[in-house]
VOVOTOR-513070 format. One record per residue (C-alpha): x, y, z; residue in one letter. Coordinates in nm, 4 decimals. Layout:
REM residues N
+----------+----------+----------+--------+
:       c1 :       c2 :       c3 : residu :
+----------+----------+----------+--------+
:        X :        Y :        Z :      A :
...
+----------+----------+----------+--------+
This chain:
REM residues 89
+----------+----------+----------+--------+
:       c1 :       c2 :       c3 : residu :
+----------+----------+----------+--------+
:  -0.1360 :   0.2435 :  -3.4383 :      X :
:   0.0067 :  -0.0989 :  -3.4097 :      X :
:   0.3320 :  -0.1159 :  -3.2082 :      X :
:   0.5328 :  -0.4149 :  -3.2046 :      X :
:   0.6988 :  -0.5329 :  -2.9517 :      X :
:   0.8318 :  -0.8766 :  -2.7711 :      X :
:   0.6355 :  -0.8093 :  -2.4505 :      X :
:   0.3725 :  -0.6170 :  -2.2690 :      X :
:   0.2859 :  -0.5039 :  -1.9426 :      X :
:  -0.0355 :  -0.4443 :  -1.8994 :      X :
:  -0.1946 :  -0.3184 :  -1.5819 :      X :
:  -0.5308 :  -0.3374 :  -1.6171 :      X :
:  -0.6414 :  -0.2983 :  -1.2908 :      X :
:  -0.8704 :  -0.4655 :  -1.0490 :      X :
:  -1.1747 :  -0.4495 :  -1.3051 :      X :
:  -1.0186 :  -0.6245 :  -1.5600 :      X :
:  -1.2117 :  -0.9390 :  -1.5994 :      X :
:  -1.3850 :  -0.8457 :  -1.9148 :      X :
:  -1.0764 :  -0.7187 :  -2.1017 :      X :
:  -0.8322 :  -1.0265 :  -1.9655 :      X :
:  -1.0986 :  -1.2896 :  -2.0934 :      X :
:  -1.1511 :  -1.0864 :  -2.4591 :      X :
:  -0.7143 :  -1.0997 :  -2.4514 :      X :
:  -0.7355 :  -1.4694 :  -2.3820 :      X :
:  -1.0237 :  -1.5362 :  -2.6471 :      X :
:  -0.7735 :  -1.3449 :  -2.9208 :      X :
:  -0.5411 :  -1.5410 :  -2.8575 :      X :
:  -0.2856 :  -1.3594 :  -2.6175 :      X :
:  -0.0561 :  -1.5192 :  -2.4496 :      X :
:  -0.1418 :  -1.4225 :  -2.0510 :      X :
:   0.0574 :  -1.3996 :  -1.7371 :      X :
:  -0.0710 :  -1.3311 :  -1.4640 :      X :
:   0.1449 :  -1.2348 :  -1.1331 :      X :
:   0.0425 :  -1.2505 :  -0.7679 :      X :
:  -0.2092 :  -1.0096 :  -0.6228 :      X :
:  -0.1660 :  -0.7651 :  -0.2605 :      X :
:  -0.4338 :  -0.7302 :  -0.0815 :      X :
:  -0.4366 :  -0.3977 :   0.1517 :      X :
:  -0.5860 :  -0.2131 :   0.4397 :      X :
:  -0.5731 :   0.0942 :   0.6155 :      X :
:  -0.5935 :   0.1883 :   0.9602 :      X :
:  -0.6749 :   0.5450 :   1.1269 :      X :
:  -0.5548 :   0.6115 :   1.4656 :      X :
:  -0.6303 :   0.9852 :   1.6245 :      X :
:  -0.2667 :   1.1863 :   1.6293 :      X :
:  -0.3327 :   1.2245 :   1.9496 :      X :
:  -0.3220 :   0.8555 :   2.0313 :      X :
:  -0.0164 :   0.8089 :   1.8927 :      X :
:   0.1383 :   1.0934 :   1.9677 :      X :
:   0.0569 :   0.9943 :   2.3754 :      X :
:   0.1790 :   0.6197 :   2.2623 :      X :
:   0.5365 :   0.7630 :   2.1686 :      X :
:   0.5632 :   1.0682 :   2.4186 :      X :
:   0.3553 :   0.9476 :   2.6658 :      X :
:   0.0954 :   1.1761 :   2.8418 :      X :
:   0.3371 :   1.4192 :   2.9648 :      X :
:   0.4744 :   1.5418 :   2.6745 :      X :
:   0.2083 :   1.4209 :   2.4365 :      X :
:   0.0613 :   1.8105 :   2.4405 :      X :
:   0.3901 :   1.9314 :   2.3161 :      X :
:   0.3204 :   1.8004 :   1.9849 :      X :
:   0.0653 :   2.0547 :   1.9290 :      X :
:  -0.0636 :   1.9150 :   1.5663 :      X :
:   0.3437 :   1.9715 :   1.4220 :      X :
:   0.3328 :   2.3038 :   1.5334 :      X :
:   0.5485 :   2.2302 :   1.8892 :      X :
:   0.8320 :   2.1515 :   2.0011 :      X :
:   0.7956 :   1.7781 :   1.9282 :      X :
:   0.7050 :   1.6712 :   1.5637 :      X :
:   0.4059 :   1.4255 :   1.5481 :      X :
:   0.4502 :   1.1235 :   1.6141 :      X :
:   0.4392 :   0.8177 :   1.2922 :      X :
:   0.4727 :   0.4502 :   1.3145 :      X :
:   0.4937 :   0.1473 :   1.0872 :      X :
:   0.3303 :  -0.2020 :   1.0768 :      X :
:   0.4729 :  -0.4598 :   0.8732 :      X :
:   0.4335 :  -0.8026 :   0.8298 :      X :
:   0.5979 :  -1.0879 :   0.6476 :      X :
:   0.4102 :  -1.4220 :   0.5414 :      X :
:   0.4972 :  -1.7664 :   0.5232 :      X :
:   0.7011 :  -1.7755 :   0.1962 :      X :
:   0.9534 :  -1.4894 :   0.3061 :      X :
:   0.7876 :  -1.1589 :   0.1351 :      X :
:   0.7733 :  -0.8621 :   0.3387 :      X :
:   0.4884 :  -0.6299 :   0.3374 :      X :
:   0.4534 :  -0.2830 :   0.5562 :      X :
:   0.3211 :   0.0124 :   0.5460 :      X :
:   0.5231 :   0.3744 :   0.6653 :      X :
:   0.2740 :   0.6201 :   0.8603 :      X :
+----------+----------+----------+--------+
C-alpha cells in the first residue's frame, strides 16, 4: 500500500541504524531530533518510607496496607540549555 503523505514520523527505535542508513541511501529526506538518555534507581520502601516518616512512624506504612500510604519521591534535573528532565516514583 503506498500512502502519501507530506511528512512522516518514524520511530524506529534505538536499533535503527540499518533501516535509517537504507532511508538515507533511497533517498529520504532525514531528520533526526535529540536523544534522552535514562536510568533507574531502586531504593527498598522501607528506606524511603523511614526517609519521609522517619523511624517512628516508618512501621505504620505497613507495605500500603496502614495507616500511612507509602512513601514516593521524585528526582529531576535540568541541564545547561533550560530542558527539564525528572522522573515521578
Amino acid at each position: 500500500e503506498i500512502v502519501r503523505c507530506a511528512s512522516v514520523v518514524l520511530a524506529a527505535g534505538h536499533s535503527s541504524r540499518q533501516l535509517m542508513e537504507a532511508l538515507h541511501e533511497d533517498g529520504v529526506k532525514l531528520s533526526y531530533q535529540s536523544f534522552a538518555a535514562g536510568f533507574r534507581i531502586e531504593h527498598p520502601q522501607g528506606l524511603l518510607d523511614t526517609i519521609q516518616y522517619g523511624s517512628k512512624y516508618a512501621g505504620y506504612v505497613d507495605n500500603g496496607k496502614g495507616p500511612l500510604p507509602v512513601a514516593d519521591y521524585r528526582v529531576a534535573n535540568t541541564v545547561e540549555d533550560g530542558v527539564a528532565a525528572g522522573r515521578a516514583c
